[in-house]
Structures are given as structure tokens and as C-alpha cells.
Kinemage of the C-alpha trace (Angstrom):
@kinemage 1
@onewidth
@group {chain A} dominant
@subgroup {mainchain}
@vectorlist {calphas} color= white
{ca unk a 1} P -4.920 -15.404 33.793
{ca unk a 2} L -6.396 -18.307 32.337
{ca unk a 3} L -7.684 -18.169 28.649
{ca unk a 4} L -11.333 -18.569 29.789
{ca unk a 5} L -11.253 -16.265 32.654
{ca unk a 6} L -10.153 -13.756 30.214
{ca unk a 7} L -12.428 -15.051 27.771
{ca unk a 8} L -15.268 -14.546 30.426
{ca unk a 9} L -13.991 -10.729 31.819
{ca unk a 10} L -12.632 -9.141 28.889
{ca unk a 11} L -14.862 -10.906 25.686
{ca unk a 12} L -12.895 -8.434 23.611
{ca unk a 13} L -9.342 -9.647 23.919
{ca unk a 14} L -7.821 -10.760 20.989
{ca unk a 15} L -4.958 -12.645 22.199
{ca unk a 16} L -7.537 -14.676 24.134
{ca unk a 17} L -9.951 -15.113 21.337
{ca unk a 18} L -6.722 -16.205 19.247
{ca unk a 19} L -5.448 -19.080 21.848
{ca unk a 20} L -8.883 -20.044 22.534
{ca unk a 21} L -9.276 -20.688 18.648
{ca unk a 22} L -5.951 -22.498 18.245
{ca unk a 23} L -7.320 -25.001 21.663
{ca unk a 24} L -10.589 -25.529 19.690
{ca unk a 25} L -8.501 -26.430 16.302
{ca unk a 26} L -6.012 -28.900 17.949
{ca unk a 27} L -8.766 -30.518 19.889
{ca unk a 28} L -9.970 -31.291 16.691
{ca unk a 29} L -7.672 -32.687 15.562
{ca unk a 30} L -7.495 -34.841 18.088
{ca unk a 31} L -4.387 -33.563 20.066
{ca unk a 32} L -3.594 -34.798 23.815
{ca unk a 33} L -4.340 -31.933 26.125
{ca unk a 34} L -0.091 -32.311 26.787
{ca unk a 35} L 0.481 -31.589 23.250
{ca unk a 36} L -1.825 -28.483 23.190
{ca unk a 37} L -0.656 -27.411 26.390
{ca unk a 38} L 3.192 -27.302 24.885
{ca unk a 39} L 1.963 -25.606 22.033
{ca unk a 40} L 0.273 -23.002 23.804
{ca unk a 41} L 3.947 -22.834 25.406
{ca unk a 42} L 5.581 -22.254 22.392
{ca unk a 43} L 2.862 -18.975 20.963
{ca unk a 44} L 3.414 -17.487 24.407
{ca unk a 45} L 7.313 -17.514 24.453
{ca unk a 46} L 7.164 -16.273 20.678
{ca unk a 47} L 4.786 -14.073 21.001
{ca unk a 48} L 2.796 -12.158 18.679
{ca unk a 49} L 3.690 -12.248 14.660
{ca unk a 50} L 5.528 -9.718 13.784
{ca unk a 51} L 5.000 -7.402 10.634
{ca unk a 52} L 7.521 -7.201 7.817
{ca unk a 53} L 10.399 -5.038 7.582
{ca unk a 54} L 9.051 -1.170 7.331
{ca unk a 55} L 8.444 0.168 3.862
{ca unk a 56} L 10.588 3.737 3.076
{ca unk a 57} L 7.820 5.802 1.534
{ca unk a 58} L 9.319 8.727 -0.046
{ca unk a 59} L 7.609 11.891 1.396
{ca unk a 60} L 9.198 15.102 0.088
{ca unk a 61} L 6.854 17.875 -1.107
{ca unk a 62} L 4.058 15.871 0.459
{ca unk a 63} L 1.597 17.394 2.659
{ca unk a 64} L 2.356 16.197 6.389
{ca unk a 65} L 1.281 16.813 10.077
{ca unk a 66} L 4.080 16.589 12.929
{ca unk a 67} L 7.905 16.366 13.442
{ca unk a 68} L 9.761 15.167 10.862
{ca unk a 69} L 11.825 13.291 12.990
{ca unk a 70} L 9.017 10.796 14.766
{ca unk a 71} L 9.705 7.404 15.282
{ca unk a 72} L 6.415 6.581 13.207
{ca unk a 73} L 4.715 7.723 10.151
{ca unk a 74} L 1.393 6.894 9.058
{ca unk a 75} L 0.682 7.482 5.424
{ca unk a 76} L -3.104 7.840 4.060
{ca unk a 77} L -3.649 6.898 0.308
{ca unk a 78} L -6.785 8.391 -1.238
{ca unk a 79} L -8.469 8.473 -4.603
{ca unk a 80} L -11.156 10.971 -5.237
{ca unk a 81} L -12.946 9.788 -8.117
């Protein structure tokens, strides 16, 4: 799908919103519509960022919902005063 027919169908999507910024930017610049085209090449074979490496929270004696053995743990912080 094209970035503005997604744009137009799904105003929402945030990997069109993204590439639709980056176009904007580079035409500012003054880029060739070549030269944005490859770079819109380039995001779309990386794709998206990835985060860092995962953090080991320890979590013994800690309150905690589900299988210990999940492939993902979420971890809330709170402070009640």
C-alpha cells in the first residue's frame, strides 16, 4: 500500500505517519524524489528500531500474576506518597 493510501484509510498508523514525516523532512531539505525513494528503501528493509537489550529485574519475594516461566514480564513501579 502506498504511504498516502494508508495515510487516507487507516489515519492511525504509525508506521505511515512515521514515513510520511521522514518524505516531508527530506523534501525539505531539498532531496531528489530518487534519493528519498532509496531511503524509504533502506527504513523498510531495516525495519522498525529495535529496543535495547532486556533489563534482568530481580523479582523474588515480589508480588506477581502468571507463570513464572513466560516469555515476558511486565513490571509496574509505584510510589504512594
Amino acid at each position: 500500500m502506498k504511504i498516502a493510501e494508508c495515510r487516507m484509510k487507516d489515519p492511525k498508523c504509525g508506521s505511515s505517519r512515521g514515513l510520511a514525516a521522514k518524505v516531508a523532512q527530506e523534501l525539505h531539505e531539498g532531496k531528489t524524489s530518487d534519493a528519498i525513494g532509496a531511503e524509504l528503501d533502506k527504513l523498510l528493509k531495516e525495519g522498525p528500531p529495535l529496543l535495547s537489550d532486556p533489563v534482568k529485574i530481580p523479582l523474588d519475594g515480589a508480588p506477581s500474576r502468571g507463570p513464572a516461566s513466560a516469555k515476558i514480564t511486565i513490571v509496574e513501579f509505584s510510589d504512594f506518597q
